[in-house]
C-alpha positions as CSV (number, residue, x, y, z in Angstrom):
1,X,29.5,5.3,-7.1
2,X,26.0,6.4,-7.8
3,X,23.1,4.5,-6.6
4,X,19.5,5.1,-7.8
5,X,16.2,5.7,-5.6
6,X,12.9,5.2,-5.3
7,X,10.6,8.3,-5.4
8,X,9.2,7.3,-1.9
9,X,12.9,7.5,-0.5
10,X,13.6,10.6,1.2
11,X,17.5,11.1,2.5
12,X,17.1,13.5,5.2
13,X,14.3,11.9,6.7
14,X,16.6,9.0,6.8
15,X,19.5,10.5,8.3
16,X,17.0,12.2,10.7
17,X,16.3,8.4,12.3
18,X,20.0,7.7,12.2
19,X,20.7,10.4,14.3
20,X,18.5,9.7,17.3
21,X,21.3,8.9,19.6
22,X,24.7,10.6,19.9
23,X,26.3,8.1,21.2
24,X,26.0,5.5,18.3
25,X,29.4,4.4,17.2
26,X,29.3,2.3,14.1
27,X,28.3,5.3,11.9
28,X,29.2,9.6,12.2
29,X,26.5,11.9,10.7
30,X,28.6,15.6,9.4
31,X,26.8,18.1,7.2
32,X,24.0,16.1,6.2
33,X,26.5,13.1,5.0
34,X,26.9,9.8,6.3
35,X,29.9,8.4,7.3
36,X,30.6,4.5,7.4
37,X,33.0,1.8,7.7
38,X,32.1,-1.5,6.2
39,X,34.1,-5.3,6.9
40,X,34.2,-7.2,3.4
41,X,35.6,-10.0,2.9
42,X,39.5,-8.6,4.0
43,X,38.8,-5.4,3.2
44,X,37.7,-2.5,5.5
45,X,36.5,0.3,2.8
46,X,35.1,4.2,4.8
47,X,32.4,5.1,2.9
48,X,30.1,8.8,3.0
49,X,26.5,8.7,1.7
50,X,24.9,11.6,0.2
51,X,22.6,12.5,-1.5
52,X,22.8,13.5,-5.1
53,X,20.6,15.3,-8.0
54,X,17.5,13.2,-9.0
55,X,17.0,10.4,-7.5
56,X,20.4,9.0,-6.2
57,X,22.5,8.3,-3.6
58,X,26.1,9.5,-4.4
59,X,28.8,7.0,-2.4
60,X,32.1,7.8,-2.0
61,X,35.0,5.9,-1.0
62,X,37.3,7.8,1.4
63,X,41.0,8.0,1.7
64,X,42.7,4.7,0.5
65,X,40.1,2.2,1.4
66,X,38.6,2.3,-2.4
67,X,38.1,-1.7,-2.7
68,X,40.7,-3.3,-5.5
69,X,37.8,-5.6,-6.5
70,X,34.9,-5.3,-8.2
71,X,32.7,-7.6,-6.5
72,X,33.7,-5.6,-3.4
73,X,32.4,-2.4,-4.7
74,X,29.3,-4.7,-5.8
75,X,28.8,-6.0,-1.8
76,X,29.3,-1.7,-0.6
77,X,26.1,-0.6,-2.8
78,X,24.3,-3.9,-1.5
79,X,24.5,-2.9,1.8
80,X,23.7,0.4,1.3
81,X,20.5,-0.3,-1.2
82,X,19.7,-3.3,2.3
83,X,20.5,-0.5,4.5
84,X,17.8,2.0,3.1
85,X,15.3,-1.0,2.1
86,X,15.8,0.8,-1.4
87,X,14.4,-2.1,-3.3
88,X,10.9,-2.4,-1.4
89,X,8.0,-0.6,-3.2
90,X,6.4,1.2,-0.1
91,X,3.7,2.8,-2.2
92,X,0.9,0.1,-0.7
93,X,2.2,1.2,2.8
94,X,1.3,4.3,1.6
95,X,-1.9,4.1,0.3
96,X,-3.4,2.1,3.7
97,X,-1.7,4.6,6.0
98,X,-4.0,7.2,4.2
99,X,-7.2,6.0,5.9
100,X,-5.4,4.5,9.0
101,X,-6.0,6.8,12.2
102,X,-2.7,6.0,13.9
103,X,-0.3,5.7,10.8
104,X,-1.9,9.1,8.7
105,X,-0.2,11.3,10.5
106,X,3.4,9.7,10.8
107,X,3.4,9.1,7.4
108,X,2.9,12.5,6.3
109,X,5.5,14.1,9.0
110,X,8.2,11.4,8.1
111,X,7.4,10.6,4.3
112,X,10.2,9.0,2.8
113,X,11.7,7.2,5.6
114,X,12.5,3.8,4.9
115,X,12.8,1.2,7.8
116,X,16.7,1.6,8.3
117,X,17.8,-1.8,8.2
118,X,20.8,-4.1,10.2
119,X,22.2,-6.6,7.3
120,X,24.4,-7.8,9.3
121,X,22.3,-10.8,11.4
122,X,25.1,-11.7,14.1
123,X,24.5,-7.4,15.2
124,X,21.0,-7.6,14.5
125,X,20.5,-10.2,17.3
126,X,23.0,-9.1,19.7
127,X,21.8,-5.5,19.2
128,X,18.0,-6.8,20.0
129,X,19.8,-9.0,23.5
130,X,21.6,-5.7,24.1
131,X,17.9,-3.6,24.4
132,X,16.1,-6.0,26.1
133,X,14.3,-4.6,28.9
134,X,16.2,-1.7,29.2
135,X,16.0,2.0,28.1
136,X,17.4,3.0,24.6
137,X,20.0,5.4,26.2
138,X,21.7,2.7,28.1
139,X,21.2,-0.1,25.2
140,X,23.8,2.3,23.2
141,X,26.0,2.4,26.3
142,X,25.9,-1.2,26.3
143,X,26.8,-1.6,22.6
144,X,29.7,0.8,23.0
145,X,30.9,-1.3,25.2
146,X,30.8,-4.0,23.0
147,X,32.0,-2.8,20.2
148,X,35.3,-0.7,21.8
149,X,36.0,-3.5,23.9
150,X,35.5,-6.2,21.1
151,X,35.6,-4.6,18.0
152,X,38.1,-3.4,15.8
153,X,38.8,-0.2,14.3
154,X,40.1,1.6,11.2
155,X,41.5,5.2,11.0
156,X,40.9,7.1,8.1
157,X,41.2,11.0,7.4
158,X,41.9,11.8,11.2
159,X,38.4,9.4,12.2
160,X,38.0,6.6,13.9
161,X,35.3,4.5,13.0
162,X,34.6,1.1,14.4
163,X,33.4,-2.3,13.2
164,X,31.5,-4.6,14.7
165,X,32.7,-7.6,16.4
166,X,32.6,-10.4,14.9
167,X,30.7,-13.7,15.6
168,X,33.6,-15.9,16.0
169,X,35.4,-13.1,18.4
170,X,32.4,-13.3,20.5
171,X,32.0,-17.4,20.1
172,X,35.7,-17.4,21.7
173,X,35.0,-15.6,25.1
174,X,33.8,-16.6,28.5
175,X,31.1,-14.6,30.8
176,X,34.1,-13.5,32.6
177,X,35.7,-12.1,29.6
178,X,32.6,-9.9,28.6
179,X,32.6,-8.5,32.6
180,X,34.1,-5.1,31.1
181,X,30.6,-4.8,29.6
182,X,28.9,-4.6,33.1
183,X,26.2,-6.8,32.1
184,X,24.1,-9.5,33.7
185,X,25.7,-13.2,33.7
186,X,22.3,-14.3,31.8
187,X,23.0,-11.3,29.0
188,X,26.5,-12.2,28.8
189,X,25.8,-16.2,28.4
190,X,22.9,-15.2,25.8
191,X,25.3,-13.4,23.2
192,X,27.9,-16.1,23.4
193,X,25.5,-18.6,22.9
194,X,24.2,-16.7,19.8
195,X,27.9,-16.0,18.6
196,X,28.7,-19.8,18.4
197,X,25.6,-20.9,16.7
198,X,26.3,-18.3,14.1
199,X,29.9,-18.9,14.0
200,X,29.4,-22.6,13.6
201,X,26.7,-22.0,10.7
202,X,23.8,-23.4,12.9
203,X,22.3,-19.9,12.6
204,X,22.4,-18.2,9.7
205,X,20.8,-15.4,7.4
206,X,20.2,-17.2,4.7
207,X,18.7,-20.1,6.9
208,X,16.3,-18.2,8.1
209,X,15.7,-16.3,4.9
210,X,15.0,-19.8,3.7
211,X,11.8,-20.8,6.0
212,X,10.1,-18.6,4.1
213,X,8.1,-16.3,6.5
214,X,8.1,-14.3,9.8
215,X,6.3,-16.7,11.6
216,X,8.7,-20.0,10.9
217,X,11.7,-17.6,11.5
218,X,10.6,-16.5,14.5
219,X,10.0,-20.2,15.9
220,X,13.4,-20.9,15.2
221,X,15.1,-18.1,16.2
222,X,12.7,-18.4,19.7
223,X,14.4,-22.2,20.2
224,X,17.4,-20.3,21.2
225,X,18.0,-19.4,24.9
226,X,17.8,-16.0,25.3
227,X,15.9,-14.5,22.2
228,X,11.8,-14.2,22.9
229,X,9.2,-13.3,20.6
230,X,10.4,-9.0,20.8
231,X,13.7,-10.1,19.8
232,X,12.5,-12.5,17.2
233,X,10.3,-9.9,15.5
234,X,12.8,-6.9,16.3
235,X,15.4,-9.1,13.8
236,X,12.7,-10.2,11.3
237,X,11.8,-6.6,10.7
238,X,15.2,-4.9,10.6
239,X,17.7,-7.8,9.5
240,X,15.7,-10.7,7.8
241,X,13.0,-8.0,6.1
242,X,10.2,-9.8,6.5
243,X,7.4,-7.0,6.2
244,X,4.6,-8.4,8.5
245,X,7.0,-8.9,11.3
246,X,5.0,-7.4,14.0
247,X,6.8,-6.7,17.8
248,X,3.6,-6.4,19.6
249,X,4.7,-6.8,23.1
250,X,7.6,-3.4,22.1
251,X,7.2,-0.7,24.9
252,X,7.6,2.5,22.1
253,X,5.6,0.8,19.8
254,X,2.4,1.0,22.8
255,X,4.0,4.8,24.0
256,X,3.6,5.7,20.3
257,X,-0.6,4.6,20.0
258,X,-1.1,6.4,23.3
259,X,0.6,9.5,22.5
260,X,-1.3,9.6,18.8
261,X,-4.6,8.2,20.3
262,X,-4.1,11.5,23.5
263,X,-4.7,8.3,25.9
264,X,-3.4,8.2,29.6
265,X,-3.0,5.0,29.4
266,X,-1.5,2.4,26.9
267,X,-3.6,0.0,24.8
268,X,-4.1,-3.5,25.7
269,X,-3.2,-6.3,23.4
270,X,-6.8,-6.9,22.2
271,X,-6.8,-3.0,21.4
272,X,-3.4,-3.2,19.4
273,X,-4.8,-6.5,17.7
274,X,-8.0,-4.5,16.8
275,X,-6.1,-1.1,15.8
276,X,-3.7,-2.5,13.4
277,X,-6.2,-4.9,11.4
278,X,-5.6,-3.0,8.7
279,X,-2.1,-3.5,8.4
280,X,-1.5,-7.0,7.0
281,X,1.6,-6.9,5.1
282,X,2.9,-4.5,6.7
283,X,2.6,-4.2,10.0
284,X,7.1,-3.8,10.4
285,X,6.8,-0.5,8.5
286,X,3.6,0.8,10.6
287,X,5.9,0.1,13.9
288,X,8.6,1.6,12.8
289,X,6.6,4.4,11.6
290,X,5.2,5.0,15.0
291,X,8.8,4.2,16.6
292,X,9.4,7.6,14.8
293,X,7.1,10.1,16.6
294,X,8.7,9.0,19.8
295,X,12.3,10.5,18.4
């Protein structure tokens, strides 16, 4: 299955991001190939990404997990194109990070990267509960955890490769039962919280989707115990898409602007407000562009 590219798309930079920690678990990098399985519908298809001659992205269906259906195939290159944000013309991005101090350099070391996305909204959310307040070495310790634990997995040409729980899997445990994690009782209560509003359908993509902008999303998805403003923004940039989503209060984004600006200290607030005035539509890629130099 061949799937076609943007020109501002580059594949390496891509897989670059992807591979900032090693101990990530839902995906395998090998040989400049990305490795994948995917939960549709009752289907569990391992997929590698590549990249392939002009322009395209070359997916590949490994052992017997080629879907039987169509539409299955259909929901693989969705996710893939919603993975890469393949259908987003970044070329304004471009043109305002040319003349922006903070994002000219970024953008020409990491040209091509697109913000890597998380489709799913249930790992999306859980994923942003998982890092708060915490280092991004220990977040991925944390999801491990989660996902070996509560997962499931698939074996396919002598891998492993696991899928994410599911909402209603979560929805169905007590804090006691999520004590293998080694996480706090508030952390614990949080995620089963957000599994049984999702599982129920009283939170949902498209729901949020529907309110029609960062700012209404992020109210709503605030009104839940647990989620703040970071992890509000965090799921409007990567999940929900919403371009101006803007995680002002995130730690790497203010490590980033002091490292570029040669600062001992981090901006404040006002400073961040004033430095990224510029940015208005597109303040999620910007962060995520300076999320990069830290890696």
């Amino acid at each position: 299955m061949k799937l076609f590219v943007p020109a501002e798309f580059n594949f390496e930079e891509n897989v670059k991001y992807l591979l900032r920690s090693s101990n990530e678990c839902l995906h395998r990098i090998d040989n400049n190939r990305i490795y994948k399985a995917l939960s549709v519908a009752d289907e569990t298809p391992v997929i590698e990404i590549r990249a392939g001659d002009c322009r395209e992205l070359v997916v590949r269906f490994l052992g017997d997990t080629a879907p039987s259906r169509k539409w299955v195939r259909a929901e693989v290159a969705r996710y893939v194109r919603e993975w890469f944000d393949l259908d987003r013309d970044i070329v304004p991005f471009y043109r305002l990070a040319e003349s922006d101090p903070l994002l000219k350099g970024p953008v020409q070391s990491f040209r091509g990267l697109r913000t890597v996305g998380i489709p799913d909204l249930f790992e999306a959310v859980t994923w942003g509960i998982l890092g708060q307040q915490m280092n991004l070495t220990y977040a991925y310790t944390l999801k491990r955890r989660l996902v070996e634990n509560f997962g499931r997995s698939v074996d396919c040409e002598g891998k492993t490769y696991w899928i994410y729980p599911t909402p209603d899997k979560i929805a169905a445990c007590s804090v006691e039962d999520l004590a293998v994690l080694r996480m706090t009782v508030k952390k614990c209560e949080y995620l089963i919280d957000t599994a049984q509003r999702i599982a129920s359908g009283e939170l949902s993509k498209l729901g949020l989707l529907q309110t029609g902008s960062h700012q209404a999303a992020e109210k709503m998805l605030t009104s839940i115990r647990g989620i703040g403003p970071w992890t509000a923004n965090y799921v409007s940039m990567r999940c929900l898409r919403f371009p101006s989503a803007f995680p002002i209060d995130d730690v790497g984004l203010h490590n980033a602007m002091k490292h570029i600006l040669g600062r001992d200290s981090k901006p404040s607030k006002a400073e961040i407000r004033q430095l990224s005035a510029g940015w208005s539509g597109w303040e999620s890629y910007a962060t995520f562009y300076l999320w990069r130099v830290l890696y």
